[in-house]
N, C-alpha and C positions, 0 to 999 in steps of 0.2 A: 768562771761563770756564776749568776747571781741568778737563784733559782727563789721564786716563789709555791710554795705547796699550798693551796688551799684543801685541807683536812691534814693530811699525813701522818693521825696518830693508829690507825686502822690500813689493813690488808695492803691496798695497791697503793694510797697512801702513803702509806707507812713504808714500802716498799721504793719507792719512788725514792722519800728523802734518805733511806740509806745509803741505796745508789748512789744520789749527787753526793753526800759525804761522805762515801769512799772515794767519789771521786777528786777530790778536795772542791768542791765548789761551796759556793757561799748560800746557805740556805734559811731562808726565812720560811716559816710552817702560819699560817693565819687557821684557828678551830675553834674550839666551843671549850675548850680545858677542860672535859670529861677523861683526859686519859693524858698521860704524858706523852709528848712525843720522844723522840730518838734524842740524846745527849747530842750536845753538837751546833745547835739552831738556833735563832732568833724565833721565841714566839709571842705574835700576836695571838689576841683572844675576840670571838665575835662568834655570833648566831644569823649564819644569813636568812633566815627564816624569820627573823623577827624585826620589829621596826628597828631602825638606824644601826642594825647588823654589823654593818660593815663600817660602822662609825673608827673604828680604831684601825683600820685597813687606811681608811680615808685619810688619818692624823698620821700615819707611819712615816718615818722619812725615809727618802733612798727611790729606786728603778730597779728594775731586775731585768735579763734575759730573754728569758720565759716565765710564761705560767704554768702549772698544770694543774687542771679540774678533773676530779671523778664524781662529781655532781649525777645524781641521778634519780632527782625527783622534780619538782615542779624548775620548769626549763628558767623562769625569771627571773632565777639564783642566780642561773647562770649568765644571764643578760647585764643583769646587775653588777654584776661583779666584773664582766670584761669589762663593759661601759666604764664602771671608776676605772679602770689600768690599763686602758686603749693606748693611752698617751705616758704611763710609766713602764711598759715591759715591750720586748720585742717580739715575744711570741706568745698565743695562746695556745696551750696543748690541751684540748678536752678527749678523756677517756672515754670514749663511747663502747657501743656492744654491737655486736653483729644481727642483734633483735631488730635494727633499725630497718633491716630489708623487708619488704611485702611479704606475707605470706604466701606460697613457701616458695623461699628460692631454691633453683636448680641446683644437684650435683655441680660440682668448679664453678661456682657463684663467683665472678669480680668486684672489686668497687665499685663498678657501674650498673651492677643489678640496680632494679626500681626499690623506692624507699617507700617506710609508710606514709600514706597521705593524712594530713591532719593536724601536721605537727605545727606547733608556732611556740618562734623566740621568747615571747613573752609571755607564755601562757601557764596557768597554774599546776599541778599536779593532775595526770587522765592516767595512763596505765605506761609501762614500763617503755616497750616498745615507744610510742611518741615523743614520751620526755626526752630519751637520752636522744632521739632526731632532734627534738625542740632544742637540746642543750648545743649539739652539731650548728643548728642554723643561729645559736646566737652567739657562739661564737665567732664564725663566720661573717653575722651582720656585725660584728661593734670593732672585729681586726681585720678583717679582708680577708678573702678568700689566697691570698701571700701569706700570711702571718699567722694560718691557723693548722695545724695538723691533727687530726680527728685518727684516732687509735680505738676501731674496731676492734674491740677484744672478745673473743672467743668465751669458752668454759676457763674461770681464771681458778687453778689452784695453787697452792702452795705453804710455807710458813705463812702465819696470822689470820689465814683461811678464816672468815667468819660467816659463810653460809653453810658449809658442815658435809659437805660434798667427799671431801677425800678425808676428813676425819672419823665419818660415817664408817665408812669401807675398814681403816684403821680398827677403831674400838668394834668392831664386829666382827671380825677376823682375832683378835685380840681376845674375844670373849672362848673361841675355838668350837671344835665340833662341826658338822657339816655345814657348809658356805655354800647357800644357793650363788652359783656362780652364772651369770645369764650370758648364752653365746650368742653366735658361734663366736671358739678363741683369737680368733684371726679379726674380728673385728675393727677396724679400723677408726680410731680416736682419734681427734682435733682437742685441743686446750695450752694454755701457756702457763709458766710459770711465772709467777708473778715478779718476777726478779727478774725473770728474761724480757717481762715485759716493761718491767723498769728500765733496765740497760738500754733496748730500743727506743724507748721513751726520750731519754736523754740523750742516744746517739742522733736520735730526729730533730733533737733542739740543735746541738753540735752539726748537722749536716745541711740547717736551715730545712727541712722538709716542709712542704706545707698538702694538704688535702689527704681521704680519707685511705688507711690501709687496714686489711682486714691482718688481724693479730692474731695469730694461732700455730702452734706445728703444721706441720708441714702432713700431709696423711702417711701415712706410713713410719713415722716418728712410733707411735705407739699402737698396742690393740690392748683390744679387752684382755688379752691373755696377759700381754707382757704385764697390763697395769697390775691386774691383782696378784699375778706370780712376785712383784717386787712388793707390793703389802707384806702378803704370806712370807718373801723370806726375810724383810725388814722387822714384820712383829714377832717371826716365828711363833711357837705352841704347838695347840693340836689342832687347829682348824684346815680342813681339809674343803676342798673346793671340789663341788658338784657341779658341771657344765649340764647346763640345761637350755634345752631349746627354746627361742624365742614365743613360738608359739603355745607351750604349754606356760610360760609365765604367762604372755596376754588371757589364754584363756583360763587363767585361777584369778584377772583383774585387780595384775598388781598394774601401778603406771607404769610406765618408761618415766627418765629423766625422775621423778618427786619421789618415788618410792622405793627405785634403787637408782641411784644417784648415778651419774656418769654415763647408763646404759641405755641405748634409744634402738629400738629395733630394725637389721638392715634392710636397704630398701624401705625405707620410710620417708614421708618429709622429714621428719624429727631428725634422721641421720642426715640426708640432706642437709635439713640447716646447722645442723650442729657440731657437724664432724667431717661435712666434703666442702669446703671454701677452697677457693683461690686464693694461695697464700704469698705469690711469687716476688708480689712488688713487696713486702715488706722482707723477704729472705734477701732479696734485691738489695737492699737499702741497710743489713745487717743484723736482722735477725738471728741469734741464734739458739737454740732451744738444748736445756742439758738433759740426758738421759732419763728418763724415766726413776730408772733408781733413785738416781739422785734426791728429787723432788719428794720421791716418798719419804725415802729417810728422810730425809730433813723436817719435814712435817711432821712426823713422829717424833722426833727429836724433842720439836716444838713443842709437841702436845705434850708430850710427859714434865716437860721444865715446866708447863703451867698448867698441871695437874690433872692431866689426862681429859679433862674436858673442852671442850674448842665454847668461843664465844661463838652466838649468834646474831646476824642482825634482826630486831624485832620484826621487818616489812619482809622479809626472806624466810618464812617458816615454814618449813614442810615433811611431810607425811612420811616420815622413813617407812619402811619394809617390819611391821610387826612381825614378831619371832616365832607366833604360832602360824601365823599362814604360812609363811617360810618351812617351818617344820613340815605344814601339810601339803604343799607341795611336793617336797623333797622324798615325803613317804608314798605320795599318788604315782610321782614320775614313774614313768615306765617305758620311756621314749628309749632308754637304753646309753644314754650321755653319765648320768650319774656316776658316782663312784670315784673312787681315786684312794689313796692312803695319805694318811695325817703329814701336813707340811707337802705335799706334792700337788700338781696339775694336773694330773694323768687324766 
């Protein structure tokens, strides 16, 4: 297989062209050469943000397979870019996000919940949710609704994480001492690993797939509990995890999701959308998602081989959990959840 990557030296990216070269396929990566990508590749270099971008995309010789786009700002990158290779690759894969639904969709949301309205193929940069619909419809408009498969992805973590999500959790846990833990434990988590969503990625180019699946574990894959208990024994120390009820964080005005990263309170839309999808047609189609464990360590792994701090992207920056209201919290509670001993969940 002759895979094209547009970016691939970052997260899903990056993640994507490792896949195709473990799988011996033929990969050519097109980016900006701000970062090496993976040994292994053909790379072109271009800015599609800037005039004639895509100029050396245009001169390249050869056809490929697929494409795969995780474009996800102004949609007429993405226009652009299928437009030149309508006619050299046989499939378009655009990364989308499950943001694309109306707010807020139902518990067991399908691919056929309503989208937002607004969005256009050619339109410039508006807010997160649009583009990556804009980026959907223009792939769509320039390879046919045959030729494109649209990979709603979920909460994406993993190795090369570069929103800071499950690094967060890491280096805080890592620092030890009491860990506002936000419940209940049972919680029930949606997300994929980015490697699990590369494999699908590419099994979908391999299986010809075309239209949109939502990309995510399965519910019951993971909870709030399993996740941090595999933090805690992946980093070990002294940090000791405090369960604390949802409604004593809402009321100290921390967020959900921006300020403790991964946690949305149950019975919310925020859980709702973020953590009850319908995940069946893409389990359907090959899906499969590794352990929990797994995913931490290995991000940890990561982190420490590059030096404990995780990259961020500049347009993804957000408000972690300050370590004093954390503390004043912890010392207010009184709900009777807290507690536990060092290294344990109790």
């Amino acid at each position: 297989m002759r895979l094209l990557m547009l970016g691939g030296t970052d997260f899903a990216g990056r993640a994507v062209v490792e896949a195709a070269l473990g799988r011996g396929w033929d990969v050519t990566v097109f980016h900006r050469g701000r970062q090496a990508p993976p040994a292994g590749v053909r790379s072109l270099h271009g800015d599609r943000t800037a005039p004639d971008g895509l100029a050396a995309l245009a001169r390249a010789e050869g056809e490929w397979d697929a494409v795969v786009d995780t474009w996800s700002a102004a949609p007429r990158a993405v226009q652009d870019s299928a437009r030149l290779l309508r006619d050299r690759a046989g499939r378009y894969v655009y990364v989308s996000s499950c943001s694309v639904y109306e707010w807020a969709p139902p518990a067991g949301y399908t691919e056929d919940a309503p989208v937002v309205e607004g969005a256009e193929a050619g339109a410039e940069q508006t807010d997160y949710a649009r583009d990556k619909r804009g980026g959907e419809l223009a792939a769509v408009e320039e390879f046919g609704a045959d030729r494109s498969p649209l990979v709603r992805s979920g909460l994406l973590i993993g190795p090369y994480e570069n929103v800071g999500r499950l690094p967060w959790w890491l280096t805080r846990i890592e620092r030890g001492g009491p860990v506002l833990a936000p419940g209940p434990r049972d919680l029930p988590l949606q997300y994929v690993d980015v490697r699990d969503l590369a494999e699908w990625t590419l099994g979908a180019v391999e299986q010809e797939l075309t239209g949109p699946y939502n990309l995510m574990s399965p519910q019951g894959h993971a909870t709030m509990g399993t996740f941090l208990d595999a933090c805690v024994a992946t980093v070990g120390g002294t940090a000791e995890l405090r369960w604390t009820e949802p409604e004593v964080i809402l009321d100290a005005g921390i967020e959900p999701w921006t300020q403790l990263p991964v946690w949305v309170p149950p019975a919310s839309d925020l859980h709702d959308a973020l953590h009850s999808a319908d995940v069946s047609r893409a389990v359907a189609t090959g899906l499969r998602c590794r352990p929990v464990e797994e995913t931490v360590a290995d991000t940890w792994r990561w982190l420490q081989d590059i030096g404990g701090r995780a990259p961020t992207r500049q347009d993804r920056i957000f408000k972690w959990l300050d370590p004093e209201v954390e503390a004043k919290v912890l010392a207010d509670d009184t709900s009777g959840t807290g507690g536990g001993v060092p290294g344990t969940t109790s």
